[in-house]
C-alpha positions in Angstrom: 12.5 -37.0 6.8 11.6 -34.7 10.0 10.1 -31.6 9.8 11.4 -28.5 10.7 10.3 -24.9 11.8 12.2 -22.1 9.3 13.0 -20.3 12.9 14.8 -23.6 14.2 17.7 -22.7 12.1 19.8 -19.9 13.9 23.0 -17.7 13.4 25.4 -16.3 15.8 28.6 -14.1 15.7 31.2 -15.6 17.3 31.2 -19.2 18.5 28.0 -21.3 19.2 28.7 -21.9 22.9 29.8 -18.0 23.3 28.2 -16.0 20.8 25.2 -13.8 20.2 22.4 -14.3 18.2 21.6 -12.2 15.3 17.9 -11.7 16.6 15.1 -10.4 14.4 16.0 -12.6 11.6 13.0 -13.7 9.5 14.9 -15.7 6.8 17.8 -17.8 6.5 19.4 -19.5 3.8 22.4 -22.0 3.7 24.4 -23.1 0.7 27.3 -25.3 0.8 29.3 -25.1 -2.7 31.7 -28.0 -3.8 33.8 -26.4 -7.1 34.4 -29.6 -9.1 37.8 -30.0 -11.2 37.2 -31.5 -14.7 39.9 -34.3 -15.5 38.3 -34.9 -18.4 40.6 -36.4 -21.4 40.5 -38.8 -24.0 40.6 -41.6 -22.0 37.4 -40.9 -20.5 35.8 -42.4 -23.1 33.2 -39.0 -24.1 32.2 -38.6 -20.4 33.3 -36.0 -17.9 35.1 -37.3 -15.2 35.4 -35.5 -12.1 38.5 -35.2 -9.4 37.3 -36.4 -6.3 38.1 -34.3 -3.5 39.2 -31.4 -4.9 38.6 -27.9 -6.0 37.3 -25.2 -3.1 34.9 -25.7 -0.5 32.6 -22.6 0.7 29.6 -21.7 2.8 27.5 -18.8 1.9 24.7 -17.8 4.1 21.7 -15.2 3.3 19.4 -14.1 5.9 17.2 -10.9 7.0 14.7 -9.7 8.9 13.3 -6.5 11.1 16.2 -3.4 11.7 15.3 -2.8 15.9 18.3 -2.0 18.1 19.2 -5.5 18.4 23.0 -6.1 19.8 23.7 -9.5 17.3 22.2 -7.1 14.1 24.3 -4.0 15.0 27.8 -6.2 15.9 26.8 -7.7 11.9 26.6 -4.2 10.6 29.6 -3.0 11.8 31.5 -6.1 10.3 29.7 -5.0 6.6 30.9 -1.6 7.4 34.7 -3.0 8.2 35.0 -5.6 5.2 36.2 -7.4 7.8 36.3 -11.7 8.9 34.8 -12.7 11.8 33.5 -15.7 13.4 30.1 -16.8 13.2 28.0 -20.1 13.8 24.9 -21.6 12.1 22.8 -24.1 14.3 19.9 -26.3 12.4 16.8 -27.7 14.4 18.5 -31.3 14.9 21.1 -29.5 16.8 23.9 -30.2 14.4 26.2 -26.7 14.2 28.9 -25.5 12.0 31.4 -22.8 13.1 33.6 -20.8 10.5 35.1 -17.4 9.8 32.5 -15.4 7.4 33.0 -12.1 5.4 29.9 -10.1 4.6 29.7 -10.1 0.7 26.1 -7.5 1.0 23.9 -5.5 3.4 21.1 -4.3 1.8 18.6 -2.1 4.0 15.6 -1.5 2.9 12.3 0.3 4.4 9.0 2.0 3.1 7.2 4.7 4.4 4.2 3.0 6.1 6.2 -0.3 7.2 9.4 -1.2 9.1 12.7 -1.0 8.2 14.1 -4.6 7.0 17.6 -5.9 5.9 19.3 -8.3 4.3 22.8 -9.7 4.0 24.7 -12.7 2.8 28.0 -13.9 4.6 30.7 -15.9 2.7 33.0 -18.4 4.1 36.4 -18.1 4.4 39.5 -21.0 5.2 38.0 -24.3 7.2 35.0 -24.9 9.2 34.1 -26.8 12.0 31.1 -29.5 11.4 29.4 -31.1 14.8 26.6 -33.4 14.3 24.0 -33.3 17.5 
């Protein structure tokens, strides 16, 4: 398996070919969750069995880094501040991208007295995404 810089991995609002990204970011993670349906009855024979398929799909996405006056960071905040959905899109180092609608679920910023201001916040998913392999 290749190797990867953490900073290879970036986010935008909006769409990948249009968007802006949300600079100063220092971390990022990505988790794709697949709910499972338990079928399990007494056929199964003692052993769960699992409905291929189905249950509900979703993409949650945590990342932070430095507060500056940054354009992608301050468009982000006002959508925490709005509970609203917007666009966003997630690019990895191969270049393979994914493009959805995201709510953000938490902002958290945080700063002590001798350092700089940091933040945090984690995006959920919400309806389809879009998938493109480089």
């Amino acid at each position: 398996m290749t190797n990867y810089a953490g900073s290879a991995f970036l986010l935008k609002t909006g769409t990948w070919s249009g968007g802006t990204a949300i600079a100063d970011c220092k971390t990022h993670s990505f988790k794709l969750n697949n709910e499972q349906v338990d079928i399990t009855n007494k056929s199964s024979g003692g052993y769960r069995t699992l409905l291929a398929a189905a249950g509900t799909k979703s993409v949650e996405i945590t990342f932070g880094g430095i507060m500056t006056s940054d354009t992608g960071f301050e468009t982000v905040q006002g959508y925490a501040f709005a509970n609203s959905i917007n666009a966003f899109a997630i690019q990895w180092a191969d270049g393979d991208t994914l493009e959805c609608n995201f709510a953000v679920s938490s902002l958290e910023i945080t700063g002590e007295y001798n350092g700089a201001q940091e933040f945090s916040m984690t995006i959920m998913s919400s309806g389809s995404w879009t998938f493109t392999a480089a």
